[in-house]
C-alpha positions as CSV (number, residue, x, y, z in Angstrom):
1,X,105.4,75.1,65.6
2,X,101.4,76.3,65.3
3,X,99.4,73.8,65.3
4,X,96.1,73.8,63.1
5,X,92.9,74.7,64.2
6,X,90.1,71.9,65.0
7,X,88.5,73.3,62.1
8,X,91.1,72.4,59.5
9,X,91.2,68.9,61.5
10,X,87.5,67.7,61.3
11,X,87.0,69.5,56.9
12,X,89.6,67.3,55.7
13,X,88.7,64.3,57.1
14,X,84.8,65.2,56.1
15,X,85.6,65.6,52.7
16,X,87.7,62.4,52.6
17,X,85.5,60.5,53.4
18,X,82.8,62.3,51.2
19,X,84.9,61.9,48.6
20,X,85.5,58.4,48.8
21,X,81.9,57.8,49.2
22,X,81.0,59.6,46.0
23,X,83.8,58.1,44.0
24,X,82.2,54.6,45.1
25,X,79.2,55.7,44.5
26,X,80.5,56.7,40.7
27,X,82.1,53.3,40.1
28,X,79.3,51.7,41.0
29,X,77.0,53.3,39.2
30,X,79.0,53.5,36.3
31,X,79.4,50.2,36.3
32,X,75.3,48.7,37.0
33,X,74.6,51.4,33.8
34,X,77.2,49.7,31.7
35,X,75.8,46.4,32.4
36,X,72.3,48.2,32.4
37,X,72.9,49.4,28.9
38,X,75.0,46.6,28.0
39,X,71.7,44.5,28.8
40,X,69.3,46.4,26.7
41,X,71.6,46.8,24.2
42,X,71.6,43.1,23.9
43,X,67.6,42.8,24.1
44,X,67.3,45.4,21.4
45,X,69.2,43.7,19.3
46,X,67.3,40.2,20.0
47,X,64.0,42.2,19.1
48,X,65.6,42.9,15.8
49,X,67.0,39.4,15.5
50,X,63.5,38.4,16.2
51,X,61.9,40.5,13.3
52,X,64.2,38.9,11.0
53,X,63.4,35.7,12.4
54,X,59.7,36.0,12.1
55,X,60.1,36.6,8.3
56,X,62.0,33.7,7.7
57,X,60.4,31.1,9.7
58,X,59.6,28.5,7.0
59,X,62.4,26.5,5.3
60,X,61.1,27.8,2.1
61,X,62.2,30.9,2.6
62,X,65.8,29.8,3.8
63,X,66.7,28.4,0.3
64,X,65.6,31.4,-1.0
65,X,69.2,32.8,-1.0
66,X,69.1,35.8,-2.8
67,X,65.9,36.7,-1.0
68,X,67.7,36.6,2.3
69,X,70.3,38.1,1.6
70,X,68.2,41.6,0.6
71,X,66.3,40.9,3.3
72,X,68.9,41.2,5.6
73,X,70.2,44.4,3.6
74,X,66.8,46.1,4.1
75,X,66.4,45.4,7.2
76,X,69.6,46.6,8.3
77,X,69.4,49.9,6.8
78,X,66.3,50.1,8.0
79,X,67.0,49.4,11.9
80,X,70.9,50.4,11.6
81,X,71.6,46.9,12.6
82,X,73.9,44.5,11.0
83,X,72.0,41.4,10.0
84,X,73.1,38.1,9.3
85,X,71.5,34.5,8.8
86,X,73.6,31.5,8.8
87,X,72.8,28.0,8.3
88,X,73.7,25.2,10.8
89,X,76.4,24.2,9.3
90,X,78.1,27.7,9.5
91,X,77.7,29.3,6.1
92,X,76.1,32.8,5.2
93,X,73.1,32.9,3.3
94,X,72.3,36.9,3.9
95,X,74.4,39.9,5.3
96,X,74.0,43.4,6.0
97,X,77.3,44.7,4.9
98,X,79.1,41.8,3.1
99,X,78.5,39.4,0.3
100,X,77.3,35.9,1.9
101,X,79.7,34.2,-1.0
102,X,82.8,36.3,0.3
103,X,82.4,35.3,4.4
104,X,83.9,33.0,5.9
105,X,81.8,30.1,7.8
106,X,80.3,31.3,10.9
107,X,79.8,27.9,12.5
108,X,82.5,28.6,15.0
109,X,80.9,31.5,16.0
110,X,80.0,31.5,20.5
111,X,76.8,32.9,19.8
112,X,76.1,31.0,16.9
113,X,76.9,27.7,18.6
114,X,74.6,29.0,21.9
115,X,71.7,29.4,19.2
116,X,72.4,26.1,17.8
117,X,72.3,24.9,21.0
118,X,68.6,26.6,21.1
119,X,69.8,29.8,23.7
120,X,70.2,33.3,22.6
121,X,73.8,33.7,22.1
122,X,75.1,36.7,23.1
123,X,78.9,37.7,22.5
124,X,81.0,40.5,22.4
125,X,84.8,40.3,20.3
126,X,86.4,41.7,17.6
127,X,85.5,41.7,14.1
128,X,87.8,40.8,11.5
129,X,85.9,41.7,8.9
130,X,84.7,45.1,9.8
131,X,87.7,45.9,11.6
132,X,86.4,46.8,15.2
133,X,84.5,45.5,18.5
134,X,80.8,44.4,18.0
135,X,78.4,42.9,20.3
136,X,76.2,40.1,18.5
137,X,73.1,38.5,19.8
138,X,72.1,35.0,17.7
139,X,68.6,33.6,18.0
140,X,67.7,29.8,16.7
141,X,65.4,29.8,13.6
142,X,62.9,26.9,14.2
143,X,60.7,24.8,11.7
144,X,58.5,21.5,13.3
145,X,61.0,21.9,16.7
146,X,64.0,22.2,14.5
147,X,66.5,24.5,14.6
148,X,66.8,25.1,11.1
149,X,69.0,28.4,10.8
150,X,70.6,31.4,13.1
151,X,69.4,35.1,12.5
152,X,72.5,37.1,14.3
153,X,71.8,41.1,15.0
154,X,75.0,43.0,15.7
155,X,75.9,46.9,16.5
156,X,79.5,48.1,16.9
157,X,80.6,48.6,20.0
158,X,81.9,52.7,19.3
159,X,78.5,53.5,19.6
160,X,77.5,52.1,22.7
161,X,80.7,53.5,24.3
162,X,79.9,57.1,22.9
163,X,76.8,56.7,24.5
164,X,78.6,55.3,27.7
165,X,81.1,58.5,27.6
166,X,77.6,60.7,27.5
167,X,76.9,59.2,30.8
168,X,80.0,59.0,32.1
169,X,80.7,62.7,31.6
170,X,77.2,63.4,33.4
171,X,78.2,61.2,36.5
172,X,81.7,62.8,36.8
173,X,79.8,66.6,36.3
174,X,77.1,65.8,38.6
175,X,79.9,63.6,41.3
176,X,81.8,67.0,41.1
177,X,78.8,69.4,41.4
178,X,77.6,67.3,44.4
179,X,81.5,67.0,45.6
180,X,81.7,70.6,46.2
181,X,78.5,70.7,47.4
182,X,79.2,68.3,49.8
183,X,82.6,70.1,50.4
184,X,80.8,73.3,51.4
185,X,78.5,71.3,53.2
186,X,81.5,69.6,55.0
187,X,83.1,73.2,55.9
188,X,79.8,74.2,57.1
189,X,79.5,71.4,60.1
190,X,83.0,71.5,60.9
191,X,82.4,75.4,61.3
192,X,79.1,74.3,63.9
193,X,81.5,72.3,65.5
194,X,84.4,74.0,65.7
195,X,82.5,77.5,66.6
196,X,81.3,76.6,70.0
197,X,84.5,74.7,71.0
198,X,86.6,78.1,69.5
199,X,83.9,80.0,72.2
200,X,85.2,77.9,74.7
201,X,88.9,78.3,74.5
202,X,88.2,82.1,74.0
203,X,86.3,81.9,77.5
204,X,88.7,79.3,79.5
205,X,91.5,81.7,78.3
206,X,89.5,84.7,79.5
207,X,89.6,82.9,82.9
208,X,92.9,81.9,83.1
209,X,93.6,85.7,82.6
210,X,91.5,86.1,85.4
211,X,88.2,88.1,83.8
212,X,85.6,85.6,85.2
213,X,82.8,87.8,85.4
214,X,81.9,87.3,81.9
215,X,80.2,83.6,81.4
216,X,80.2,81.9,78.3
217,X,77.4,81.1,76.6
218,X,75.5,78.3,76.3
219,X,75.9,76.2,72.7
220,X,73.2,73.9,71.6
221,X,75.1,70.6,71.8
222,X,74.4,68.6,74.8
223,X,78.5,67.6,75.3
224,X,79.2,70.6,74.6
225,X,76.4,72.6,76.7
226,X,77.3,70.7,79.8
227,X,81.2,71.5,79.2
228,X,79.9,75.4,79.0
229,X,78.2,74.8,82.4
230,X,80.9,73.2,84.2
231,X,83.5,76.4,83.0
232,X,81.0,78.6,84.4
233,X,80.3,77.0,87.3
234,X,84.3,76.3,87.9
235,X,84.6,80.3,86.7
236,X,81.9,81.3,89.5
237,X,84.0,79.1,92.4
238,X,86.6,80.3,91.2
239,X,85.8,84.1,91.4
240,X,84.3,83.4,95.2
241,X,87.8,81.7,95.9
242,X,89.9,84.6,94.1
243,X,87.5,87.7,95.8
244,X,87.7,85.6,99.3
245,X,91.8,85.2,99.0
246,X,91.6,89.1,97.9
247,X,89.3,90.0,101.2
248,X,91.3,88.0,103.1
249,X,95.2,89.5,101.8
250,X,93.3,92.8,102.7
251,X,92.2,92.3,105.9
252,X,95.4,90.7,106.3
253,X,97.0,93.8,104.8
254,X,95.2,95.8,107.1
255,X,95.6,94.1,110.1
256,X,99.7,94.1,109.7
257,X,99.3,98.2,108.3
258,X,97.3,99.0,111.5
259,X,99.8,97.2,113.8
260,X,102.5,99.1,116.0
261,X,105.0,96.6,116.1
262,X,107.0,95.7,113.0
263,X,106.4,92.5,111.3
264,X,109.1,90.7,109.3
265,X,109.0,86.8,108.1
266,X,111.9,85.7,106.3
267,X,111.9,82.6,104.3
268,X,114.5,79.9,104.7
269,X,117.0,81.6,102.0
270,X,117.5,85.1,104.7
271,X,115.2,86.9,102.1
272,X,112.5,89.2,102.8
273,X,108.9,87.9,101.9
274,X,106.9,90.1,104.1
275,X,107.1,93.5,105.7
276,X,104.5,95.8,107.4
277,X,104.7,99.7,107.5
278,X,105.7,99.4,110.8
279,X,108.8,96.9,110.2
280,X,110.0,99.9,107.5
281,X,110.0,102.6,109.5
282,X,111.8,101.0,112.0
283,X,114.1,99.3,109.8
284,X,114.2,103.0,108.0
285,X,113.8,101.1,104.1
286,X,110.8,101.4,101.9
287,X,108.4,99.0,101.9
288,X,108.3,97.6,98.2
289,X,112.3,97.8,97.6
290,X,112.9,95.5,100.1
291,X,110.7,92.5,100.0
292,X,112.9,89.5,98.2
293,X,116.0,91.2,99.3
294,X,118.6,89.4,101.6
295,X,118.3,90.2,105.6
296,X,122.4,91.5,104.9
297,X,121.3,94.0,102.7
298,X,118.3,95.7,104.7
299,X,118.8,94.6,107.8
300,X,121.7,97.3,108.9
301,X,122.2,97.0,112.3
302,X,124.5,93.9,113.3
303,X,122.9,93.3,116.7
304,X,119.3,92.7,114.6
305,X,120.8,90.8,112.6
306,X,122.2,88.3,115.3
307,X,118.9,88.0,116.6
308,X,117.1,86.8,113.1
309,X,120.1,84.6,112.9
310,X,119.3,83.0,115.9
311,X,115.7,82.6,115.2
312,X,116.5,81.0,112.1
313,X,118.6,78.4,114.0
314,X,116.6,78.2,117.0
315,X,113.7,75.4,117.3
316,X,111.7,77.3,119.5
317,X,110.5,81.1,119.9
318,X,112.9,83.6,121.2
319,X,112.8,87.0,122.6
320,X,115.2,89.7,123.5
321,X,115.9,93.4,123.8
322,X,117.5,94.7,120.6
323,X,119.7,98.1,121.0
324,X,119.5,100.4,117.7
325,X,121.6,103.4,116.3
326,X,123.6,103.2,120.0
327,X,121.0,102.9,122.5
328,X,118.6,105.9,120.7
329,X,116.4,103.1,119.7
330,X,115.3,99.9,121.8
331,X,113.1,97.1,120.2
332,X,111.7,94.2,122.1
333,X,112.0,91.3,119.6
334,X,110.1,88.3,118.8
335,X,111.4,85.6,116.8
336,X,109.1,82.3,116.0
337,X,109.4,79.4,113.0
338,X,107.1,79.8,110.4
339,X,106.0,75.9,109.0
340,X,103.7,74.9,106.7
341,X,101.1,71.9,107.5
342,X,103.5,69.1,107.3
343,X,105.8,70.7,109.7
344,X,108.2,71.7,107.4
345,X,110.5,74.8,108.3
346,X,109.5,78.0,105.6
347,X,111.2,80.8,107.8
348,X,110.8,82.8,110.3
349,X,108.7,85.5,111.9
350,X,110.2,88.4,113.8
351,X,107.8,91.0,115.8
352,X,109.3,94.2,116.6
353,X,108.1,96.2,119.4
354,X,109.5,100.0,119.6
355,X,110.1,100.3,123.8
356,X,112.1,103.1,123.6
357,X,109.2,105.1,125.0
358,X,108.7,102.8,127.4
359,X,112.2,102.8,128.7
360,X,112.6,106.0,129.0
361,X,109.2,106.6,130.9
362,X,110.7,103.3,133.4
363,X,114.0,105.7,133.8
364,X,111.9,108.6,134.4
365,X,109.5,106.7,136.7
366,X,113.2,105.8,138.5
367,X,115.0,109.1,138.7
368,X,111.6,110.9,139.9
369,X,111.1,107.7,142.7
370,X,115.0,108.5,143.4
371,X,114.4,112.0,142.9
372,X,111.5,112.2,145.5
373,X,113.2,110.3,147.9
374,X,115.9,112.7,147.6
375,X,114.0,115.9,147.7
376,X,111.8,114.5,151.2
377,X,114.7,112.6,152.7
378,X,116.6,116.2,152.7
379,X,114.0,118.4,155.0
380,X,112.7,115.3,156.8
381,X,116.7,114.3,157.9
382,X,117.0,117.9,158.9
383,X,113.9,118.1,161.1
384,X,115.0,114.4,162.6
385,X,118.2,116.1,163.4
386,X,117.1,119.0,165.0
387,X,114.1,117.3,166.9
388,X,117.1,114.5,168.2
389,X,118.7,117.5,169.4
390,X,116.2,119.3,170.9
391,X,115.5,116.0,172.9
392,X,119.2,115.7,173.7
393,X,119.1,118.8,175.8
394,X,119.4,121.4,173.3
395,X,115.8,122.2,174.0
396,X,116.7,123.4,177.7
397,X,118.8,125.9,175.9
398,X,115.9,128.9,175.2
399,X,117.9,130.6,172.0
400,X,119.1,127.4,170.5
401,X,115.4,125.8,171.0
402,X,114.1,128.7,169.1
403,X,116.0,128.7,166.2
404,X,116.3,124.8,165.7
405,X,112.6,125.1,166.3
406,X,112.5,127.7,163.2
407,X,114.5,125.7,160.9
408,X,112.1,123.0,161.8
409,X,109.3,125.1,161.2
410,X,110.8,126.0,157.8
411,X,112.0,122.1,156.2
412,X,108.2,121.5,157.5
413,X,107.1,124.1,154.9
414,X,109.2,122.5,152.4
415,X,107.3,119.2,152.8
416,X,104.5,120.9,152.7
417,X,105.1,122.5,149.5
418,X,106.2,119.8,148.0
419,X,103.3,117.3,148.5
420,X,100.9,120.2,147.2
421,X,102.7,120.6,144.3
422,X,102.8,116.6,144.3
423,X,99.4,116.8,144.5
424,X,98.7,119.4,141.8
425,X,100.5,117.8,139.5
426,X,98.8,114.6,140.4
427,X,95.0,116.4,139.6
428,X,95.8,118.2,136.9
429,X,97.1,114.9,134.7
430,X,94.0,112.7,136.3
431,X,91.7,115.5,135.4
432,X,93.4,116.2,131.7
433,X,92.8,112.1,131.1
434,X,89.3,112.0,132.3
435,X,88.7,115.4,130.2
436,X,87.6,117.5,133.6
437,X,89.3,120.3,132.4
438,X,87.0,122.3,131.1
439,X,87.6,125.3,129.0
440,X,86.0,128.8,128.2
441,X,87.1,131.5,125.9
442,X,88.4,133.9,127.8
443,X,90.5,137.7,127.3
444,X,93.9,136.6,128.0
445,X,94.9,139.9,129.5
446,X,92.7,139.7,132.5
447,X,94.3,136.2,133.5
448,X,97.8,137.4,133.1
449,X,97.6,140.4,135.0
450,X,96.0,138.2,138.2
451,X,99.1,136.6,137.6
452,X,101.3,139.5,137.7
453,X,99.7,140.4,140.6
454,X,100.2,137.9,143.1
455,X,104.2,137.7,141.9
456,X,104.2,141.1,142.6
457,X,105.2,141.8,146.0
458,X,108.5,139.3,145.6
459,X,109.1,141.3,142.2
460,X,109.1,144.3,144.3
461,X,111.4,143.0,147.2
462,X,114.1,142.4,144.5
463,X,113.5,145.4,142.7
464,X,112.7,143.8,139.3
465,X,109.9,145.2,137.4
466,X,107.1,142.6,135.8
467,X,105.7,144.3,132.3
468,X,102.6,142.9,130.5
469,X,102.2,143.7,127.0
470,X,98.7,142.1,125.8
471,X,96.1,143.2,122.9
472,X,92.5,143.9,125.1
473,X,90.8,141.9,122.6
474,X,93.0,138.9,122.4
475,X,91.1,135.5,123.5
476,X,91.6,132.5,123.7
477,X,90.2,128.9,125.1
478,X,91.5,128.4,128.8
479,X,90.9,127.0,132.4
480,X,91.4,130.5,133.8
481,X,92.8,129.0,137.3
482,X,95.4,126.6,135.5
483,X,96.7,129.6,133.0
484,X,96.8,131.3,136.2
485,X,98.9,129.0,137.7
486,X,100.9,128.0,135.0
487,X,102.3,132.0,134.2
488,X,102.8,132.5,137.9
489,X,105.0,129.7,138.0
490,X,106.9,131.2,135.1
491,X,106.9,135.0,136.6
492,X,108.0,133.5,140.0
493,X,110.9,131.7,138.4
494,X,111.5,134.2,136.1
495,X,111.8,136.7,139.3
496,X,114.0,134.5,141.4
497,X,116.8,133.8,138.7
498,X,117.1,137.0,137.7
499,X,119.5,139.9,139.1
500,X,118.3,142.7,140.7
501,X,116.6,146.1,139.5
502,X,116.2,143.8,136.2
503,X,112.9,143.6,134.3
504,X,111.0,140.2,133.4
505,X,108.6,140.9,130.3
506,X,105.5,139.0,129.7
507,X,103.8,138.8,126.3
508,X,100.7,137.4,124.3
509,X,100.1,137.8,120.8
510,X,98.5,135.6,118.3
511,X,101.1,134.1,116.0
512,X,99.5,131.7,113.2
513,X,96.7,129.7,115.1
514,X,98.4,130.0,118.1
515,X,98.0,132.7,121.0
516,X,101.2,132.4,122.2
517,X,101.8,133.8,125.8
518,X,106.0,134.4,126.9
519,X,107.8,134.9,130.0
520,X,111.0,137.0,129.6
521,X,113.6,137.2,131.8
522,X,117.3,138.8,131.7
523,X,118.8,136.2,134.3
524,X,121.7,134.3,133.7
525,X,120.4,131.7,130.8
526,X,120.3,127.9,131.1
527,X,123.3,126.0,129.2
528,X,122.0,124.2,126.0
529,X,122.5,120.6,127.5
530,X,120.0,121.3,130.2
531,X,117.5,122.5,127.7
532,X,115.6,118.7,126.3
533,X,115.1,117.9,130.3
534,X,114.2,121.4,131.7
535,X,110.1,119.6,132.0
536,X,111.2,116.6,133.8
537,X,110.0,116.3,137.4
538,X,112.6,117.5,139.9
539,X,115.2,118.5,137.2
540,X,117.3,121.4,138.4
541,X,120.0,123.2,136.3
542,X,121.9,124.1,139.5
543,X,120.3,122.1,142.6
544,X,122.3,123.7,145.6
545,X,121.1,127.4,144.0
546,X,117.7,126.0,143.4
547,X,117.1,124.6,147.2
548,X,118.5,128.5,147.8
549,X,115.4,129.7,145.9
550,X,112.8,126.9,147.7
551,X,112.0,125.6,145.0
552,X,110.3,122.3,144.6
553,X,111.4,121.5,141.2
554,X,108.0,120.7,140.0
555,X,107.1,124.0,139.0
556,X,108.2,123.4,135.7
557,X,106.5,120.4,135.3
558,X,103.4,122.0,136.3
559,X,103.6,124.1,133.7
560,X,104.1,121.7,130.7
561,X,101.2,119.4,131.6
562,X,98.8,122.4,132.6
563,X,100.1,123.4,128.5
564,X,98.9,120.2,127.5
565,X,95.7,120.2,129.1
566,X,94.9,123.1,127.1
567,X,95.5,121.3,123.5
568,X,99.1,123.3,123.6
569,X,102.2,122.7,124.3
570,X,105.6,124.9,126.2
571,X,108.9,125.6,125.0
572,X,111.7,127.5,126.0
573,X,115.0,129.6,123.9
574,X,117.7,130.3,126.2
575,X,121.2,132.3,126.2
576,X,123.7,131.6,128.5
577,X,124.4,135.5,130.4
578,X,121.2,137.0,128.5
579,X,118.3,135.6,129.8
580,X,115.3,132.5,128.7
581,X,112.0,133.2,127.4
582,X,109.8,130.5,128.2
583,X,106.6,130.5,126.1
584,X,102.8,128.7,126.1
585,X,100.9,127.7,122.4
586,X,97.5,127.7,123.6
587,X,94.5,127.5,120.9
588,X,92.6,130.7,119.5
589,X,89.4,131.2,120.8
């Protein structure tokens, strides 16, 4: 149901009472003019009573019958009055309009009896002889302090009420000239009332809508000025509160957007009322689809879901290790209650950190510590069980003594090798995170073929040929020593798993934004499975054959972190029985 404006609340009750007010106003005076004229009326007709009276004064002229009698006739047409003078004892000596011998005795008569009585009689009634309503005024006739007659004066009463209807019709067209005056008058105020108060629910509902940057303005009306001030002032808190909440759900926003870990809180109902971009990706679900959705439905893994089920139960903070998609995945959880100030449970909180990174550096940190202890357990057993020998006796024996002390000499080397490339591997990450590797743009031919050079002479011993192909003016940015380093660790390994009178191919071209530099060999290929941890430290394909070889098994290594020391990065494409072709992305020049 609408309900009417203040408008069409305050006119009606305006004009009500205006209206009432005017129609008292009428009735009143309507009723002081009727007794007004009413009253002079009544005087008028005492003056005329009087004339006649002063005519007849003596008693001389009262037994003059026939005298009277025209006298009242004249007069009367005269004045338009009715005249008539009557004796005390009631009978008519004159009239205006009748025969004195034909009318009946007036004696009986209120005003005649008030003028007998020496007032002025004044009486209004109906006339039986004339037929209609007169008002008659009597006055005494004195001779010597006697009352010696009664001169009555009389006018009918349609004439007074014409007259009275004359003025009656002017009060009812002025009341309703001045009613709808008053009326638009009325409509008026109620409109300066109702205006400002209109302005103000057009403004409060501009605020509740949230637009509070526009204040109202300021009516004239004290009440009403002060309610204006209070909305603006309410509107201007309001807007600090509502831009403060904002800067503060965007910092907020930020904060959780910046984070690493996932955040999820989950009200008391399992539903989803908060996720950062972090929690999505690792929950793989977008963002905006899944807040107010049930855990069941985005939470897929069943292990997860234990854990939020436990929070949810649990009274204190948990934490555990939480396995996804098999293992591939591993997140270290954080579960915690979420209550409000009273202590009331609203949900929970789960933090999700992503360790898979870490675990697999804490495996690699074991198998190299394993690996290590493998790789110098191996020479330094041998030389401890040649040296026990020699000291046994086996060092009285000249032959023996020399070739145990050659294999000594030889697992020595090993050690040897192995610590420097320990070592190297050790400088060249240090010096890549303190960024003391410094490069220069360079001709990529001239570093290759130092390369080349130095892996020659084992080359030749196996009769493989080593081929460069290079553009002269290809350049690129490099720590000459470390490129060095790198492609004669690829050459050298390239040479030693390949078949004789074969050929190993190195390349450089720039592909893209890349100079790409690769190593081809026609040896015997590494098997696919071996191919994801061919970088690792001390990873061999085929240990016993690489131990054969003397290798370290950080050669590889070398190579990858000496790549990414240069902005770059290595890869390798192998076939089993047709060869590798391990390559460097360095940056242009």
């Amino acid at each position: 149901m609408r309900r009417p404006k203040l408008l069409w609340h305050l006119f009606p009750y305006f004009l009500l009472v205006t209206l009432v007010t005017l129609v008292a106003v009428t009735w009143y005076s309507a009723h002081s003019w009727r007794a007004f004229f009413l009253g002079q009326t009544a005087r008028d007709l005492e003056t005329r009573a009087r004339l006649v009276e002063t005519r007849i004064s003596g008693r001389a002229a009262l037994e003059n019958e026939v005298w009277v009698d025209k006298l009242c006739k004249d007069l009367g047409k005269i004045t338009s009055t009715r005249l008539t003078v009557i004796l005390p004892s009631g009978k008519v000596l004159g009239d205006t309009d009748e025969a004195p011998a034909k009318m009946d005795n007036h004696g009986d008569r209120p005003e005649i009896q008030e003028a007998l009585a020496g007032k002025e009689g004044v009486s209004t009634r109906f006339s039986f002889t004339l037929g209609h309503n007169r008002m008659y005024v009597a006055v005494p006739v004195k001779s010597q302090g006697k009352i010696i007659g009664v001169v009555r004066a009389s006018l009918p009463m349609t004439s007074i009420g014409q007259a009275l209807k004359a003025y009656y019709l002017q009060i009812v067209l002025g009341g309703l000239f001045i009613a709808l005056l008053v009326a638009l008058l009325s409509f008026y105020i109620a409109r300066r009332l109702s205006d400002p108060l209109e302005n103000l629910k057009r403004g409060a509902l501009r605020f509740a809508q949230g637009d509070l940057s526009r204040k109202l303005p300021i009516p004239r009306t004290d009440e009403l000025a002060s309610l204006a001030e209070v909305l603006n002032e309410m509107a201007g808190k309001l807007e600090d509160r509502i831009n403060a909440l904002i800067r503060q759900g965007q910092m907020q926003e930020a904060v959780l957007s910046s984070m690493i870990e996932g955040v999820l809180a989950i009200d008391a109902g399992q539903r989803l009322i908060a996720l950062n971009r972090a929690g999505a990706s690792l929950l793989g679900v977008n963002k905006e689809g899944a807040l107010h959705r049930t855990v069941q439905e985005i939470v897929q893994d069943s292990e997860l879901r234990w854990f939020i089920n436990r929070t949810l139960s649990a009274q204190d903070p948990i934490e555990g290790e939480v396995d996804l998609n098999k293992g591939e995945q591993i997140l270290q959880a954080h579960g915690t209650s979420l209550r409000d100030p009273a202590g009331a449970s609203l949900g929970v909180l789960i933090v999700l950190h992503d360790v898979t990174h870490l675990r697999r550096l804490e495996h690699v940190r074991r198998d190299f510590v394993a690996n290590v202890s493998h790789e110098l357990k191996t020479p330094i057993t041998s030389i401890k069980g040649f040296m026990e020998t020699l000291l046994a006796g086996a060092i009285r024996e000249p032959e023996n003594a020399e070739n145990f002390l050659r294999i000594v000499a030889r697992q020595t080397d090993r050690l040897n090798e192995i610590i420097d490339d320990l070592l190297s591997l050790s400088r060249i990450e240090k010096d890549a995170e303190r960024g003391q590797i410094f490069l220069t743009t360079q001709r990529v031919k001239g570093v290759l073929a130092a390369a080349i050079e130095i892996c020659t002479p084992k080359a030749q011993d196996r009769g493989i040929g080593v081929d460069l192909n290079c553009p002269e003016d290809l350049r690129a940015r490099v720590n000459a020593p470390l490129l060095e380093q790198a492609v004669v660790n690829l050459v050298d390994n390239a040479i030693k798993y390949s078949e004789g009178n074969r050929e190993v191919r190195v390349e450089a071209e720039r592909t893209g934004p890349e100079v790409v530099i690769r190593v081809r060999d026609q040896g015997s290929g590494i098997p696919p499975e071996h191919l994801p941890r061919l970088f690792e430290r001390f990873y061999r394909v085929d240990s016993g054959r690489s131990r054969q070889f003397g290798g370290t098994g950080l050669g590889l290594a070398i190579v990858k972190h000496i790549a990414q020391a240069h902005g770059g990065k290595v890869t390798v494409a192998s076939t089993p029985g047709k060869g590798s072709v391990f390559s460097l992305h360095l940056l242009p020049d």
